[in-house]
PyMOL Python script that loads the backbone (N, CA, C, O; Angstrom):
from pymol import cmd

cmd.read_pdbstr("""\
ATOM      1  N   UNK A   1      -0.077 -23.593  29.039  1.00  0.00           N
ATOM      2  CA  UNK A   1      -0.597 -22.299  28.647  1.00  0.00           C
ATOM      3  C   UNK A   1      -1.491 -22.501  27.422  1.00  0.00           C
ATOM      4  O   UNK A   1      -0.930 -22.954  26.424  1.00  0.00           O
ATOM      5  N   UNK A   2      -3.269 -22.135  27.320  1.00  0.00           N
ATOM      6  CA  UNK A   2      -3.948 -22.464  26.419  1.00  0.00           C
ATOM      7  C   UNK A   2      -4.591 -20.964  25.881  1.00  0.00           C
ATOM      8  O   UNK A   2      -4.526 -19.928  26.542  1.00  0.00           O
ATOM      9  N   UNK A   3      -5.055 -21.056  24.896  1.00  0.00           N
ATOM     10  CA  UNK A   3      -5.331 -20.271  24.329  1.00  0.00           C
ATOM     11  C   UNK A   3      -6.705 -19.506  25.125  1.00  0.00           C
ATOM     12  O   UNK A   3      -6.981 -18.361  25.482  1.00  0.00           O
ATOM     13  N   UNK A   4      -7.207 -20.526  25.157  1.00  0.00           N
ATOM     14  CA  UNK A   4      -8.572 -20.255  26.345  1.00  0.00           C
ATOM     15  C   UNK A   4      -8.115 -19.220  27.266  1.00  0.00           C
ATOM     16  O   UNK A   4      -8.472 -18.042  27.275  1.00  0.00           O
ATOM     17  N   UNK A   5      -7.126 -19.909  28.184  1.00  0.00           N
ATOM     18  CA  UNK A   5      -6.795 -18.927  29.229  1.00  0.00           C
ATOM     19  C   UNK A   5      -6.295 -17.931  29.086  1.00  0.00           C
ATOM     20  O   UNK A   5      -6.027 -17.316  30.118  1.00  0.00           O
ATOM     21  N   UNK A   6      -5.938 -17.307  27.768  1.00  0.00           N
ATOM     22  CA  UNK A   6      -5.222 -16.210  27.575  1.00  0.00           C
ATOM     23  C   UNK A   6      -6.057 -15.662  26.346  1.00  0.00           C
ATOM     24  O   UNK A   6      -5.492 -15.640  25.252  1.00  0.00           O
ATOM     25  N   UNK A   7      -7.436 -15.195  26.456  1.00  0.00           N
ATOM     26  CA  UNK A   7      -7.857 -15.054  25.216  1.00  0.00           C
ATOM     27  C   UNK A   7      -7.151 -13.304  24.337  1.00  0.00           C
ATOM     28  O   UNK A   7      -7.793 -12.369  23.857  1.00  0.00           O
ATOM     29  N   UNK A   8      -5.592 -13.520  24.464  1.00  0.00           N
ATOM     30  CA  UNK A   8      -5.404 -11.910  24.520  1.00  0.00           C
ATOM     31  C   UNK A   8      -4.380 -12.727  23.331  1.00  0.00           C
ATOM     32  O   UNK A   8      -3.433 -12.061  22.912  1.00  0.00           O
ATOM     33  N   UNK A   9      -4.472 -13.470  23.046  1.00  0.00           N
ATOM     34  CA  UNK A   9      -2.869 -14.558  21.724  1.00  0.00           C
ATOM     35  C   UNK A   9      -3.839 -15.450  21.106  1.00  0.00           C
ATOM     36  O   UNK A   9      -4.864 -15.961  21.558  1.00  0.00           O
ATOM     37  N   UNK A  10      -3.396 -15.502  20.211  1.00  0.00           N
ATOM     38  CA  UNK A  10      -3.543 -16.469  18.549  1.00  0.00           C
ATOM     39  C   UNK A  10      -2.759 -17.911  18.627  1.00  0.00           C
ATOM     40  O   UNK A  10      -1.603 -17.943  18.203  1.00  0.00           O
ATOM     41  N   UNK A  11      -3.170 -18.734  18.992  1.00  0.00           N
ATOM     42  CA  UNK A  11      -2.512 -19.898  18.202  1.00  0.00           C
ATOM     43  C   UNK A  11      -1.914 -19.976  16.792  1.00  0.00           C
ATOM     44  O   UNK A  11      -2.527 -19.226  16.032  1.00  0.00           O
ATOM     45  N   UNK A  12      -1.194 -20.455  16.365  1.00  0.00           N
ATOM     46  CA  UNK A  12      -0.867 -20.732  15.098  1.00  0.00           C
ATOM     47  C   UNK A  12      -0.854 -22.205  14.543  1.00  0.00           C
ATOM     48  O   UNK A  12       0.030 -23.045  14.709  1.00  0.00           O
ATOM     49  N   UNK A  13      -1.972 -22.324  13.883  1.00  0.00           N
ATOM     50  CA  UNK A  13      -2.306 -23.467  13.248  1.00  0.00           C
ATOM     51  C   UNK A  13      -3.100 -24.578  13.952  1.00  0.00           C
ATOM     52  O   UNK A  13      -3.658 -25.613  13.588  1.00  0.00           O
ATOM     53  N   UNK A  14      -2.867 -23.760  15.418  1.00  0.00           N
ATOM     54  CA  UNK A  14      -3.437 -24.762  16.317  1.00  0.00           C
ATOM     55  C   UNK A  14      -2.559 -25.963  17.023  1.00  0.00           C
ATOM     56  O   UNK A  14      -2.980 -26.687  17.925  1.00  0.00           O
ATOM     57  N   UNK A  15      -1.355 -26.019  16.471  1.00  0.00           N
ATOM     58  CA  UNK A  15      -0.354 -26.969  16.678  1.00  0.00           C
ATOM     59  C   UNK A  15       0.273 -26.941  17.923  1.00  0.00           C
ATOM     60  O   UNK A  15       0.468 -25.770  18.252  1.00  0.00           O
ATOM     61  N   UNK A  16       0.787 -27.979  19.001  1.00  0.00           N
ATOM     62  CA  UNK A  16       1.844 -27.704  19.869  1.00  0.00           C
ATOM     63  C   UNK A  16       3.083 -27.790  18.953  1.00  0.00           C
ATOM     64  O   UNK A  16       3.242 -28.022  17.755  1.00  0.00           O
ATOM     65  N   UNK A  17       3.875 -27.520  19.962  1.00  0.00           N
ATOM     66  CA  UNK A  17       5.504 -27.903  19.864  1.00  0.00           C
ATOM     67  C   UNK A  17       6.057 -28.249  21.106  1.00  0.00           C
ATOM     68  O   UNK A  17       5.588 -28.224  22.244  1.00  0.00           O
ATOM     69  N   UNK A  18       7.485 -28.679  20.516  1.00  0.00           N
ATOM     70  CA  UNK A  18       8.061 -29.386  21.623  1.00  0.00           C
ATOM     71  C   UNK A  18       8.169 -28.414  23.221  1.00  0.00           C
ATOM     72  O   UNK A  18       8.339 -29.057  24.256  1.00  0.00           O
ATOM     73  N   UNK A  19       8.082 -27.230  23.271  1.00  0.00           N
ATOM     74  CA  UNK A  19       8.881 -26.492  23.710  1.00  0.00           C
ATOM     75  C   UNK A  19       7.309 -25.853  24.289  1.00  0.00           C
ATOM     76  O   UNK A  19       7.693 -24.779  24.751  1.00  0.00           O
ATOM     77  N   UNK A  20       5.956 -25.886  24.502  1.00  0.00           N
ATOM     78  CA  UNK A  20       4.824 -25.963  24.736  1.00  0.00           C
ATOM     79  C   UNK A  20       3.802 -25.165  23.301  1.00  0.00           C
ATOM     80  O   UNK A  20       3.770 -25.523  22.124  1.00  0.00           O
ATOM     81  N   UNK A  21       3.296 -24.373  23.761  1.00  0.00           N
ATOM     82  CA  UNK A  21       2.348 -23.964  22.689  1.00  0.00           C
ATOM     83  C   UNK A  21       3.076 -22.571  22.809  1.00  0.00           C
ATOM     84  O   UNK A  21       3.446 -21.890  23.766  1.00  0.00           O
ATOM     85  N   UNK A  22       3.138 -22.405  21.192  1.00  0.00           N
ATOM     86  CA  UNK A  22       3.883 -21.050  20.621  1.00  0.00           C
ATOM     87  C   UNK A  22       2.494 -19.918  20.448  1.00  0.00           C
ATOM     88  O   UNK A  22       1.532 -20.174  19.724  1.00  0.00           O
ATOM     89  N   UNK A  23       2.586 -19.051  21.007  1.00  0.00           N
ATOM     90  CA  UNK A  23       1.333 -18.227  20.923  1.00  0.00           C
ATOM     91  C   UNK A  23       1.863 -16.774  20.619  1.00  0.00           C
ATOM     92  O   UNK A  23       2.912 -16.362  21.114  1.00  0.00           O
ATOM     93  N   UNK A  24       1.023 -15.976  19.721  1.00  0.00           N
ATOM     94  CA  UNK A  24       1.811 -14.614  19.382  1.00  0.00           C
ATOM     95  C   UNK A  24      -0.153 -13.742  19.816  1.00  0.00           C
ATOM     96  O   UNK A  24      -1.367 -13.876  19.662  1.00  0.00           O
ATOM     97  N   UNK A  25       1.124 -12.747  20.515  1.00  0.00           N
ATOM     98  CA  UNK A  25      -0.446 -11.368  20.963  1.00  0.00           C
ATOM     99  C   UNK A  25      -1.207 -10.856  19.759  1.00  0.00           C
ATOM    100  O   UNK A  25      -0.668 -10.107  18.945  1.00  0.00           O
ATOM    101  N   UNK A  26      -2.298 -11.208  19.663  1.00  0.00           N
ATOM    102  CA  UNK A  26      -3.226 -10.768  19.108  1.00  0.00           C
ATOM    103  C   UNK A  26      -2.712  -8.918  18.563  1.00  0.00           C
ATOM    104  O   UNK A  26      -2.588  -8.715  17.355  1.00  0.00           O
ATOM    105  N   UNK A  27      -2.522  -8.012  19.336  1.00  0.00           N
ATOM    106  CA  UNK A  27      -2.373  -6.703  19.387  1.00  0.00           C
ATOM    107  C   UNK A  27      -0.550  -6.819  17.829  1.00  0.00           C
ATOM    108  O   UNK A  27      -0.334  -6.049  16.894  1.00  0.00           O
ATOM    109  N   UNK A  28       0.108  -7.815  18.180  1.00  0.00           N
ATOM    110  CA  UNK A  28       0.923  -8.209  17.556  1.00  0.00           C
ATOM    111  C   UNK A  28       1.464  -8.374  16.117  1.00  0.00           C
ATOM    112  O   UNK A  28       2.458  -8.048  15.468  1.00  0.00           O
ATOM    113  N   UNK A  29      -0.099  -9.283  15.891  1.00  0.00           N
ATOM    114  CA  UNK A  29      -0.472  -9.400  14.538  1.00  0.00           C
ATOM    115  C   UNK A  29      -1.414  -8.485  13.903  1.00  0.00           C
ATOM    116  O   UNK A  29      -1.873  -8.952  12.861  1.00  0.00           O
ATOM    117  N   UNK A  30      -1.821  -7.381  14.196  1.00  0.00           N
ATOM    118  CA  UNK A  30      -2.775  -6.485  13.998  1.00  0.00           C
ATOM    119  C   UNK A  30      -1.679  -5.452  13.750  1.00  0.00           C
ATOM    120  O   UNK A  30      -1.452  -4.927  12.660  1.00  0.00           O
ATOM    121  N   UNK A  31      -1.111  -5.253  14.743  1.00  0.00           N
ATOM    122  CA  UNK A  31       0.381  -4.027  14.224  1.00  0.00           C
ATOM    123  C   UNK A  31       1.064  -4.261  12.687  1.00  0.00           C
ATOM    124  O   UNK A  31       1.286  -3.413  11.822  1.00  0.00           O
ATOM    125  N   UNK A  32       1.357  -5.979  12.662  1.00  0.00           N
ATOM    126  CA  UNK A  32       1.839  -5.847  11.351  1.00  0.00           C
ATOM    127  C   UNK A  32       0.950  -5.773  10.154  1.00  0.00           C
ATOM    128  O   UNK A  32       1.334  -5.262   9.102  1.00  0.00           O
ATOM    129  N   UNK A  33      -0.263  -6.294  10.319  1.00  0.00           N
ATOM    130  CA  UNK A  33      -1.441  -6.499   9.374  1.00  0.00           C
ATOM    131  C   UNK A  33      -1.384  -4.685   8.879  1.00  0.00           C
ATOM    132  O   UNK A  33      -1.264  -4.147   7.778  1.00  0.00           O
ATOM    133  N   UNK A  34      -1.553  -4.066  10.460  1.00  0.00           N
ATOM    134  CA  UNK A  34      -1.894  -2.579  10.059  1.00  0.00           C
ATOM    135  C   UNK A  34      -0.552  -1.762   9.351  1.00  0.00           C
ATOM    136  O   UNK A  34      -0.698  -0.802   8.594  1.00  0.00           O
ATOM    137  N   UNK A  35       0.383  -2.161   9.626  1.00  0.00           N
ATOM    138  CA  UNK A  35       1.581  -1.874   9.168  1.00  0.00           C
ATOM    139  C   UNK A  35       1.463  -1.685   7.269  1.00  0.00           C
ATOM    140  O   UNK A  35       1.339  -0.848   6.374  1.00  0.00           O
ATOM    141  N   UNK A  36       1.616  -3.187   7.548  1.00  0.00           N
ATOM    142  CA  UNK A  36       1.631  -3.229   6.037  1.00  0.00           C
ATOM    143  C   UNK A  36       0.540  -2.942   4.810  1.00  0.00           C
ATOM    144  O   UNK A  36       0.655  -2.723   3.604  1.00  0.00           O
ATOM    145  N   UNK A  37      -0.706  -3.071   5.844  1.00  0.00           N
ATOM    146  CA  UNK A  37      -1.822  -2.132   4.655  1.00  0.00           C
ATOM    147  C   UNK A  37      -1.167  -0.498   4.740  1.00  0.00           C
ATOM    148  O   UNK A  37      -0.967   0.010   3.636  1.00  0.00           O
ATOM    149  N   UNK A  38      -0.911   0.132   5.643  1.00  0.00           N
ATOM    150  CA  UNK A  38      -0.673   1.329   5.236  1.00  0.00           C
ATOM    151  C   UNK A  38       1.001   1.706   4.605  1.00  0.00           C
ATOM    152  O   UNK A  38       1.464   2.843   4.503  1.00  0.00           O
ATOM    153  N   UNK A  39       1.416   0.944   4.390  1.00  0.00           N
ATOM    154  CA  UNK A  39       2.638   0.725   3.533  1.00  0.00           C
ATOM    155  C   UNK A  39       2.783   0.327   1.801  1.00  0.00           C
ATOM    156  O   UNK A  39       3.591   0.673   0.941  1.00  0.00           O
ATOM    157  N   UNK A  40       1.462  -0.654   1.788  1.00  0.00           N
ATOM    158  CA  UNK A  40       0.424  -0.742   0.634  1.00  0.00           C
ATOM    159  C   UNK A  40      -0.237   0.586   0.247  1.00  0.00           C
ATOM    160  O   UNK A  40      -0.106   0.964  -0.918  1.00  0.00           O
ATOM    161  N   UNK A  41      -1.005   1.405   1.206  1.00  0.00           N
ATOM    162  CA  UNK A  41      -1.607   1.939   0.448  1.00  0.00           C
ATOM    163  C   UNK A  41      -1.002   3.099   0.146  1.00  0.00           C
ATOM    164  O   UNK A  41      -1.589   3.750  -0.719  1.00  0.00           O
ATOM    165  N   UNK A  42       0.542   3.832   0.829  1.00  0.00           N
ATOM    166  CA  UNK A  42       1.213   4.371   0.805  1.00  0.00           C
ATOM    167  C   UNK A  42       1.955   4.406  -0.680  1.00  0.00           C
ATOM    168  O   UNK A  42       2.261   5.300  -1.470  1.00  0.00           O
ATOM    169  N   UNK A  43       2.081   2.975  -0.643  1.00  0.00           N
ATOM    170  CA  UNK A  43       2.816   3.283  -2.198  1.00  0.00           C
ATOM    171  C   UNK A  43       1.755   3.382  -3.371  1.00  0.00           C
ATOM    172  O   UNK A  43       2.067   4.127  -4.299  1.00  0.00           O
ATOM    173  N   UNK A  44       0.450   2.674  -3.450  1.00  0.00           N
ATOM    174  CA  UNK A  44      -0.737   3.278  -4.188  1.00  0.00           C
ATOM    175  C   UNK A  44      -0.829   4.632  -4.687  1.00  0.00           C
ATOM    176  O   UNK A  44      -0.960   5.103  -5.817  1.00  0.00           O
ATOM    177  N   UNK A  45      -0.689   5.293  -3.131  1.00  0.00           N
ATOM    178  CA  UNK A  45      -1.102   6.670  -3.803  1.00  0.00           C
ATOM    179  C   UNK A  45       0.216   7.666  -4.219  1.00  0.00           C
ATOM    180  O   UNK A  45       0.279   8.596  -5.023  1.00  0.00           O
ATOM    181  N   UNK A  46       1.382   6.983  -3.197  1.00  0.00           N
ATOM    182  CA  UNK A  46       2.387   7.443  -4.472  1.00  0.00           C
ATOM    183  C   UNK A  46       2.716   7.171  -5.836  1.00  0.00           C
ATOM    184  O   UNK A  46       3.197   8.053  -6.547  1.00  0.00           O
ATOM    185  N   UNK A  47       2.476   5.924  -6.286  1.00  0.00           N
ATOM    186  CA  UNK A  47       1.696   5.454  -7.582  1.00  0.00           C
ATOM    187  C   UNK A  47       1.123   6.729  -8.355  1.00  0.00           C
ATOM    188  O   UNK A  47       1.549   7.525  -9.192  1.00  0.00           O
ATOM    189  N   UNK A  48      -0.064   6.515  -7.647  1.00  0.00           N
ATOM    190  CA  UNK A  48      -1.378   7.090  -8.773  1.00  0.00           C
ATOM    191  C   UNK A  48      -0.905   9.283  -8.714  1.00  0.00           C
ATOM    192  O   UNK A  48      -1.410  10.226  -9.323  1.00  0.00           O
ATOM    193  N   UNK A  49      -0.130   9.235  -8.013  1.00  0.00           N
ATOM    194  CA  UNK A  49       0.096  10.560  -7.838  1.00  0.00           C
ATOM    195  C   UNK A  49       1.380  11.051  -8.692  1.00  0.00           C
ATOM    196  O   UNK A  49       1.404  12.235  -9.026  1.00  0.00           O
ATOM    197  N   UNK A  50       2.516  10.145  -9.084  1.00  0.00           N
ATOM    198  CA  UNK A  50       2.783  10.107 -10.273  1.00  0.00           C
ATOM    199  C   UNK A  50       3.044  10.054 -11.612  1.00  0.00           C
ATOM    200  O   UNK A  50       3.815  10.542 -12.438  1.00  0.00           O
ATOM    201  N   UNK A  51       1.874   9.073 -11.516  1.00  0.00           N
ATOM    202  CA  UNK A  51       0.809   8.959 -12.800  1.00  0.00           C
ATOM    203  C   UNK A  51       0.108   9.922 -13.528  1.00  0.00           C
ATOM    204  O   UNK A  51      -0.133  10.137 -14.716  1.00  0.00           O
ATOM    205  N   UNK A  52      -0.175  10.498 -12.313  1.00  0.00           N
ATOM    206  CA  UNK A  52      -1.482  11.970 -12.501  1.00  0.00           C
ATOM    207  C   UNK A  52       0.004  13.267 -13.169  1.00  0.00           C
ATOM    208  O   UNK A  52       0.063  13.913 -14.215  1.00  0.00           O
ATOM    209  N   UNK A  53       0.809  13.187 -12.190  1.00  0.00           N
ATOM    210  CA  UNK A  53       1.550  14.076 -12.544  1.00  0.00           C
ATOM    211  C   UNK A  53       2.468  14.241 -13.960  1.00  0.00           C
ATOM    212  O   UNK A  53       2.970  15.290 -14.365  1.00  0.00           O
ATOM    213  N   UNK A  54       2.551  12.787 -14.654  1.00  0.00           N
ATOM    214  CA  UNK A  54       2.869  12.648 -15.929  1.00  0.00           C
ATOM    215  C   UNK A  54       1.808  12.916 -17.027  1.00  0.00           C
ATOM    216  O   UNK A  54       1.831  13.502 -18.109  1.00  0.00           O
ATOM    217  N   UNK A  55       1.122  12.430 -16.505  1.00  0.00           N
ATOM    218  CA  UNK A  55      -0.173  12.584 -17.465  1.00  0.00           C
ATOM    219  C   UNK A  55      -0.553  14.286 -17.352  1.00  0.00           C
ATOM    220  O   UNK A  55      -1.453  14.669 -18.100  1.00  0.00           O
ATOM    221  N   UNK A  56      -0.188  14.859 -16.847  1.00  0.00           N
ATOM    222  CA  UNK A  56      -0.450  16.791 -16.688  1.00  0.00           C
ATOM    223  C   UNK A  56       1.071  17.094 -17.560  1.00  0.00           C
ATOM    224  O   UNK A  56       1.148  18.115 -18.244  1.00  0.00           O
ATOM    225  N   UNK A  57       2.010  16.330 -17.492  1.00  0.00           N
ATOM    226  CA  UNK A  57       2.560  17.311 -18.143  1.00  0.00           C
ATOM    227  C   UNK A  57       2.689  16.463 -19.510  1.00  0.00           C
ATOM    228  O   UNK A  57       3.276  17.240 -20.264  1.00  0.00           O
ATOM    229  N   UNK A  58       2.486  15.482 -20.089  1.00  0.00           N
ATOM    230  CA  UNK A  58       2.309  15.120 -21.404  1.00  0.00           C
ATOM    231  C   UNK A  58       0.833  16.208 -22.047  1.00  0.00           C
ATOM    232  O   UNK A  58       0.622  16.648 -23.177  1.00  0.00           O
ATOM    233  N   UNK A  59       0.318  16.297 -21.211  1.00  0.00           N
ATOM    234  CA  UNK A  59      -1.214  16.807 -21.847  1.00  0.00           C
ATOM    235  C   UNK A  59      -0.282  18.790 -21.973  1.00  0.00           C
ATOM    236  O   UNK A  59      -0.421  19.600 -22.890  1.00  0.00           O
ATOM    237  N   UNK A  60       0.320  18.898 -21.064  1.00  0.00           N
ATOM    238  CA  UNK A  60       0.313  20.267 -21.161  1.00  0.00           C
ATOM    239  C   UNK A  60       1.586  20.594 -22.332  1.00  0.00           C
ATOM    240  O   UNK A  60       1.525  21.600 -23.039  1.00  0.00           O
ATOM    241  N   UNK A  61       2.661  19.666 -22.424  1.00  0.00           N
ATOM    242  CA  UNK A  61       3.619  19.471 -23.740  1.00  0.00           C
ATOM    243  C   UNK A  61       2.585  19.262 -24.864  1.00  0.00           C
ATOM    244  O   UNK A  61       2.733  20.067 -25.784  1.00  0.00           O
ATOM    245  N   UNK A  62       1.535  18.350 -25.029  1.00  0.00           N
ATOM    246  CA  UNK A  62       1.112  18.244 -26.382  1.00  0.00           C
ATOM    247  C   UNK A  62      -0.007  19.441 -26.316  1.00  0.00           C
ATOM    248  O   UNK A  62      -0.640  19.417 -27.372  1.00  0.00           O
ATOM    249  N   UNK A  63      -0.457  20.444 -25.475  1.00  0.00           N
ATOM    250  CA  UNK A  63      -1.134  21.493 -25.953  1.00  0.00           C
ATOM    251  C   UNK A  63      -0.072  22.392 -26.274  1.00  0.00           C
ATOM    252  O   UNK A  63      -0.384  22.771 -27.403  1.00  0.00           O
ATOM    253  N   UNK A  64       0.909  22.917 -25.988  1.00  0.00           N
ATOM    254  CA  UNK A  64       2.137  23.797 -26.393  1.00  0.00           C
ATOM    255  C   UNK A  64       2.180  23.472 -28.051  1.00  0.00           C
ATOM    256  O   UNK A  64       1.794  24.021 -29.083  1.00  0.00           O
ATOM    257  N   UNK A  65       3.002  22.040 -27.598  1.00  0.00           N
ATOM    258  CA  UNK A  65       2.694  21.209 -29.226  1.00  0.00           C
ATOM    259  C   UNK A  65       2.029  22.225 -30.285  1.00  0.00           C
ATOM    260  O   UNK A  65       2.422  23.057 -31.103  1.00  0.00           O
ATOM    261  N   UNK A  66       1.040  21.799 -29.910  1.00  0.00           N
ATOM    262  CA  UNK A  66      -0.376  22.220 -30.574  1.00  0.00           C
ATOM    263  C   UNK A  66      -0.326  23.616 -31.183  1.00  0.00           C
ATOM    264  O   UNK A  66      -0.292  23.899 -32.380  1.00  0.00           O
ATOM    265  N   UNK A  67      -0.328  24.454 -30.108  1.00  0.00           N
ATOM    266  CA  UNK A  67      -0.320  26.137 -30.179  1.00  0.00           C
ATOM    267  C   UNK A  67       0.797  26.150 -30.793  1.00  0.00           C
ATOM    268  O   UNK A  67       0.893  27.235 -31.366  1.00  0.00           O
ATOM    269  N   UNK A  68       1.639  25.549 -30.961  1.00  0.00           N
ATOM    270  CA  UNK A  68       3.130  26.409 -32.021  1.00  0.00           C
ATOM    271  C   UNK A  68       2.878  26.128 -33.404  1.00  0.00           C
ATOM    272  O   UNK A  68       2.874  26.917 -34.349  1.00  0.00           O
ATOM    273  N   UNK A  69       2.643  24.741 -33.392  1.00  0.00           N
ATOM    274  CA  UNK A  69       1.850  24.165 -34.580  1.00  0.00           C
ATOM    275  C   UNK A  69       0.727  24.979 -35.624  1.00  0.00           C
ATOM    276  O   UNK A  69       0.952  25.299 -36.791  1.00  0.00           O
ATOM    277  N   UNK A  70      -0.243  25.157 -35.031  1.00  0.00           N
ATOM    278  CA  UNK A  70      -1.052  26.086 -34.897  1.00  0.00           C
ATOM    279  C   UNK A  70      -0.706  27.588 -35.480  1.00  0.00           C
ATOM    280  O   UNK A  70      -1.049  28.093 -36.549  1.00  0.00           O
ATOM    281  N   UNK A  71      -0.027  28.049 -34.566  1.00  0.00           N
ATOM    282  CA  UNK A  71       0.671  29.746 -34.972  1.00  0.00           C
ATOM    283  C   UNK A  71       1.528  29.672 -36.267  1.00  0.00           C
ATOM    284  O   UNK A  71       1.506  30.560 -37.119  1.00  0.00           O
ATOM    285  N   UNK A  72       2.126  28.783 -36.332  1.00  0.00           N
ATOM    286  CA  UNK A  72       3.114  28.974 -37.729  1.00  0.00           C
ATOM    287  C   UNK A  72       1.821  29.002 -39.024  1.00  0.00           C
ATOM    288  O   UNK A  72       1.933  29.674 -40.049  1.00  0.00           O
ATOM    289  N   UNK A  73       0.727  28.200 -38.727  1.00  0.00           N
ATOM    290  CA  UNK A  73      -0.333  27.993 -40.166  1.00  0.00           C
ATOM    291  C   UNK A  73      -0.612  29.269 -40.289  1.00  0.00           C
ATOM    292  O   UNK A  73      -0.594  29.673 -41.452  1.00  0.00           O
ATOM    293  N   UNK A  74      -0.910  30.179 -39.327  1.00  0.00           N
ATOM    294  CA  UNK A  74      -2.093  30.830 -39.683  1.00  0.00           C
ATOM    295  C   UNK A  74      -1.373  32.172 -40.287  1.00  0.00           C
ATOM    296  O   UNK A  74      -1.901  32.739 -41.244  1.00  0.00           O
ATOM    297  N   UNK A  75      -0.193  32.657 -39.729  1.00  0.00           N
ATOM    298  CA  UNK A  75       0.553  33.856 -40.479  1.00  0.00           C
ATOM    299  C   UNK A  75       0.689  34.045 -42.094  1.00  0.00           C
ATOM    300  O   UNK A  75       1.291  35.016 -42.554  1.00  0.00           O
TER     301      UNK A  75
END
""", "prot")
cmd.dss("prot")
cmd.show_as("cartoon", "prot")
cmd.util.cbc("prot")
cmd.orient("prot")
């Protein structure tokens, strides 16, 4: 079984083995490739979407901050 004749599988490394040539489906390695980029980019934007969400409420604590700060001077 060669790669030729089955242009639908990947060799790996190009190597036999004892047991003939180990071949994995093309469609195979694309599932996990695709898998794991969107598992990557999954946690990215849960990342950056927590980030965002700390950063809104530090900004909105230090304007409060601010305004109480603020109100006590001016009376």
């Amino acid at each position: 079984m060669f790669s030729a004749e089955h242009p639908e599988t990947v060799r790996l490394c190009g190597q036999r083995y004892p047991s003939g040539d180990d071949m994995i489906p093309a469609e195979g390695l694309i599932v996990v490739a695709g898998t794991a980029g969107t598992l990557m980019a999954a946690g990215w934007i849960l990342m950056v979407t927590r980030q965002e969400r700390r950063e809104n409420r530090r900004s909105v604590s230090a304007a409060h901050a601010t305004d109480l700060t603020s109100a006590g001077t001016e009376a």
